[in-house]
C-alpha positions in Angstrom: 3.0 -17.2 -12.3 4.9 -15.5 -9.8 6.5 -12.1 -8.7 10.4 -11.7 -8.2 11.2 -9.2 -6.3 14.1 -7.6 -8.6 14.1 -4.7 -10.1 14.9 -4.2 -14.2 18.3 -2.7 -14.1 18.0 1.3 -14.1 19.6 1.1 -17.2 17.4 -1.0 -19.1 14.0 1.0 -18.1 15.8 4.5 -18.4 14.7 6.7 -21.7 11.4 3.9 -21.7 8.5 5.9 -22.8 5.1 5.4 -21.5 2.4 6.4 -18.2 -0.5 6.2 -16.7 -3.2 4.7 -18.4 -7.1 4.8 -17.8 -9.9 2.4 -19.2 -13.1 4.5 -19.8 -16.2 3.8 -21.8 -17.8 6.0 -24.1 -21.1 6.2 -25.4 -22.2 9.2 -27.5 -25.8 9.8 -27.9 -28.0 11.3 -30.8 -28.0 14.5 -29.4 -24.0 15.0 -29.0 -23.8 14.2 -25.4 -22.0 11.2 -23.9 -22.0 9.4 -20.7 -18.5 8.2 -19.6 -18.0 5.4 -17.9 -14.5 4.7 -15.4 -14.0 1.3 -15.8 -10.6 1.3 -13.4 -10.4 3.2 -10.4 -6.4 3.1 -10.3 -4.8 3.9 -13.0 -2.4 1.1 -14.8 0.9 2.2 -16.0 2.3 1.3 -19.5 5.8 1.8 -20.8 8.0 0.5 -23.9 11.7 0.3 -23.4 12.7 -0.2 -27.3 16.2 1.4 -28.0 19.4 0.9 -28.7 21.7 -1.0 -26.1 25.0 -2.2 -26.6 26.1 -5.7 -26.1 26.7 -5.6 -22.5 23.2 -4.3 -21.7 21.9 -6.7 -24.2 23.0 -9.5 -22.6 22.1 -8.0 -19.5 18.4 -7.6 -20.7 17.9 -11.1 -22.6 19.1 -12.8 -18.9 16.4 -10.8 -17.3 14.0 -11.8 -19.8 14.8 -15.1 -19.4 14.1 -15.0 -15.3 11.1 -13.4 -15.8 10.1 -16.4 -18.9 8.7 -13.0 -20.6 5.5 -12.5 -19.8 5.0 -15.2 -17.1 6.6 -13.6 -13.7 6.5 -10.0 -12.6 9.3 -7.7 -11.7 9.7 -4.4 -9.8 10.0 -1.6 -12.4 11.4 2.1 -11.9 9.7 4.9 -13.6 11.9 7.7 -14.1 8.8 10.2 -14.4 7.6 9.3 -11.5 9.1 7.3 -8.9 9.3 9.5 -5.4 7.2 10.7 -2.9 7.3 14.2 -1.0 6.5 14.5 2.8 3.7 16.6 1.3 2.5 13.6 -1.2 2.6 10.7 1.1 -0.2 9.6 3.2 -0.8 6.6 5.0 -4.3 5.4 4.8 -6.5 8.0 4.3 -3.3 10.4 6.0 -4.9 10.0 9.5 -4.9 7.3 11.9 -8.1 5.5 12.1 -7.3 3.2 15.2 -6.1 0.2 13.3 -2.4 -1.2 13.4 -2.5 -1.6 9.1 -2.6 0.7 6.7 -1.5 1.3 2.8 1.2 3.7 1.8 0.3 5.8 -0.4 1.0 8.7 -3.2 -1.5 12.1 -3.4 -1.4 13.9 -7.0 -3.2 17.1 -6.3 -4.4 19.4 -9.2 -5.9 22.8 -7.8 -8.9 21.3 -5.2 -8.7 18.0 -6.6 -6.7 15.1 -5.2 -5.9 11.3 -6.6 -4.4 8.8 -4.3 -2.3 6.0 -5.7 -1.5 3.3 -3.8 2.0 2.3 -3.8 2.8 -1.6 -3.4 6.7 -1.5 -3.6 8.6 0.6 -1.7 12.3 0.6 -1.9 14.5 -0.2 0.7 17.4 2.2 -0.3 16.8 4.9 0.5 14.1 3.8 3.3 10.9 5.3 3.7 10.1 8.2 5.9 7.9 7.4 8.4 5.8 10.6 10.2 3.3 10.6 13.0 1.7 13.9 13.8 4.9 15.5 11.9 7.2 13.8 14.0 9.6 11.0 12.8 8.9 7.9 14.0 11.9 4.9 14.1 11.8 1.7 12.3 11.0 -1.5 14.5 10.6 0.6 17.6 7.3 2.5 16.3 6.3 0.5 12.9 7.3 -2.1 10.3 6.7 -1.9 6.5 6.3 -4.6 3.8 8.4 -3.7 1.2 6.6 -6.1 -1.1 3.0 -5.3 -0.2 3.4 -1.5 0.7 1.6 -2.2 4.1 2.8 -0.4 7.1 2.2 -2.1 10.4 2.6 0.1 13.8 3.7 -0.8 17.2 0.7 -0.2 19.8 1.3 2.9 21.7 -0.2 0.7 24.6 -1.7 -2.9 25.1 -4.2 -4.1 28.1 -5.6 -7.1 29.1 -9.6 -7.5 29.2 -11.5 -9.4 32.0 -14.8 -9.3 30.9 -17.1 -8.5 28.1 -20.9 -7.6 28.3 -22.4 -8.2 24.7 -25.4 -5.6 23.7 -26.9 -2.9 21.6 -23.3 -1.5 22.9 -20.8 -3.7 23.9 -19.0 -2.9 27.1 -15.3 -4.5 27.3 -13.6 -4.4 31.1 -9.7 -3.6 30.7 -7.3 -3.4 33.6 -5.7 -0.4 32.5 -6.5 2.2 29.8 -3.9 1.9 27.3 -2.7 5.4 26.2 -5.5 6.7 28.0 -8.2 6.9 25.6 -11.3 8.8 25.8 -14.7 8.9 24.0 -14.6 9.3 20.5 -11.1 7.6 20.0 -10.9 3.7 18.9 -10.0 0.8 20.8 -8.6 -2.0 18.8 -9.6 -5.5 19.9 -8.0 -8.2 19.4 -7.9 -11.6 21.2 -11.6 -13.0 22.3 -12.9 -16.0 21.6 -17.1 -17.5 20.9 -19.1 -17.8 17.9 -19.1 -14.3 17.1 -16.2 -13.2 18.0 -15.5 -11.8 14.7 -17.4 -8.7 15.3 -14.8 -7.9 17.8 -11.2 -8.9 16.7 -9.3 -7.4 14.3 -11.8 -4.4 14.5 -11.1 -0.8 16.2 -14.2 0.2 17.5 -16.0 3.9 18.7 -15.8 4.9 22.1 -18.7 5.8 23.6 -17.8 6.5 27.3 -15.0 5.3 29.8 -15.1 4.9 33.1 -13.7 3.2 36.5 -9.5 3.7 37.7 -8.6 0.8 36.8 -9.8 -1.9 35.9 -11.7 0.8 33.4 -15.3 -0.3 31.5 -14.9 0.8 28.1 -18.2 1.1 26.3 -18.2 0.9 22.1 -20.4 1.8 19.9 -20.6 -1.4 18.1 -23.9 -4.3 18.3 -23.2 -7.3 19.8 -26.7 -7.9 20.8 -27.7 -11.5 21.3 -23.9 -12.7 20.2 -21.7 -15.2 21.6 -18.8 -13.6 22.6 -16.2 -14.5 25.6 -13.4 -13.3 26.9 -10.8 -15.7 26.6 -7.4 -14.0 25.2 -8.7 -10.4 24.7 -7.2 -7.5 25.1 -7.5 -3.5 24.0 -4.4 -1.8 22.3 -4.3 1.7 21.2 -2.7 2.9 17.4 -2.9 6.2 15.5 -6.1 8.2 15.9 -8.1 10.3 13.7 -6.6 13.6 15.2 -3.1 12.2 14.1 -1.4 12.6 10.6 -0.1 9.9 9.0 2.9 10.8 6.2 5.7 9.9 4.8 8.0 10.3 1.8 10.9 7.9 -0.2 10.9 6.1 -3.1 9.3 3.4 -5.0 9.0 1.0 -8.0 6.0 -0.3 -9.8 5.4 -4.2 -10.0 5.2 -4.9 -13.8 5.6 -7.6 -16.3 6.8 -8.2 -20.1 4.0 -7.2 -22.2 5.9 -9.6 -24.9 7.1 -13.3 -25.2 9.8 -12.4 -27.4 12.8 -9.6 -27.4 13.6 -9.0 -31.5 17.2 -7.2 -31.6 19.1 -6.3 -34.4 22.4 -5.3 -34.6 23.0 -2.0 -36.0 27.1 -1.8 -35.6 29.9 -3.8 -34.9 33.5 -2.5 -34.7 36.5 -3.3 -32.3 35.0 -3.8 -28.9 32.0 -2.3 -29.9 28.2 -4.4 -31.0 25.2 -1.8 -30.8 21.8 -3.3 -31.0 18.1 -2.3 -32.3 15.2 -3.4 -29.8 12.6 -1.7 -31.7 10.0 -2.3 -29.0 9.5 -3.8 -25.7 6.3 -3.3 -23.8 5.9 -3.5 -20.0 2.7 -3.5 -18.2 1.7 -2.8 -14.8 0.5 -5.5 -12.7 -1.5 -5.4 -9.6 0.0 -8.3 -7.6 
């Protein structure tokens, strides 16, 4: 089982039918009441691309179906309802920063008060992606990366510093030698680099700031409990990203990652005159996939 990323040619997936699909359970009781019960929290799309092709996109089809070995390896599908995201639809994350480097695009579908957010794991390359920071646009390699096959957006610290010292307690107090993009209590500082048993509760994490203080070197005190851990300094340092007061948007487009819903394509042919073979493919189901 594996994923190619390809997409089904446009015209092979264009006039498909098909759409979101939830899976909820209902049970009724005595009384006429019911109690429903989401069973998915994303929805999982569906689509059937039976119709009449001729011979070229035929051929065209039955080679793709033969890459893919039908329903064994996934493919990046477009659907023509609803493939593209509006600077006003696309958040990353939650749509703010929340001090971390990582963070999911995404698609919001608003109904009056109400909002769904989808994540999207395959955006395209052509066009490329958008990228917005507080509603200014932000440049490719010099302020973020994306994973076109995971959806994941990774940005470029706004500022890095090396640490010399950590104090482990009910709050930890990290010693940098500068304040990177001069942070200030509330904000996060990412971690990243330290070493000891439980250095885990550090690393990787952006943590609270509860007060800052020196000129350099500055003693950054976090909210988060170390107490009675085993943590040292060794590699560590502080780096700032994207902060709570900062949106995160974007907009582009995107395919779905799908699969065959079928080991077998049945087509008939319909017509044949000079230079001309139309063909019946009565049905053809593809299914989302969540790779």
């Amino acid at each position: 089982m594996s994923f190619i990323e390809q997409r089904l040619p446009d015209d092979q997936s264009y006039g498909g039918s098909g759409g979101p699909v939830f899976n909820t359970d209902i049970v009724a009781t005595a009384s006429g009441f019911e109690h429903r019960n989401a069973n998915w929290s994303q929805a999982r799309g569906r689509w059937d691309i039976g119709f009449t092709r001729n011979q070229t996109q035929l051929d065209a089809l039955i080679a793709f179906f033969r890459v893919c070995a039908g329903r064994a390896n996934g493919f990046r599908y477009k659907d023509h309802a609803d493939y593209q995201v509006s600077i006003s639809q696309g958040i990353i994350g939650i749509g703010v920063g929340d001090g971390t480097p990582t963070l999911q695009l995404k698609k919001r579908y608003t109904s009056g008060s109400s909002t769904f957010d989808r994540d999207i794991k395959k955006p395209v390359t052509s066009p490329a992606a958008a990228i917005y920071r507080g509603g200014v646009l932000k440049t490719v390699t010099t302020h973020y990366t994306i994973d076109t096959t995971t959806g994941l957006l990774t940005w470029v610290y706004d500022a890095t510093s090396n640490a010399s010292s950590v104090t482990v307690g009910a709050t930890t107090q990290v010693v940098l030698a500068a304040n990177p993009g001069t942070l200030i209590a509330g904000q996060k500082l990412y971690l990243t680099g330290f070493t000891g048993t439980d250095s885990a509760l550090l690393n990787g994490l952006a943590h609270t700031i509860n007060g800052v203080s020196g000129a350099g070197p500055y003693t950054f005190t976090l909210a988060t409990n170390t107490s009675g851990k085993t943590i040292t300094v060794g590699s560590g340092s502080g780096q700032k990203y994207p902060q709570a007061s900062e949106a995160l948007t974007w907009s582009g487009e995107f395919d779905v990652p799908a699969r065959f819903d079928a080991d077998e394509i049945r087509a008939t042919m319909l017509e044949s005159g000079p230079g001309q073979r139309l063909y019946s493919v009565p049905s053809l189901p593809i299914i989302e996939i969540k790779p």
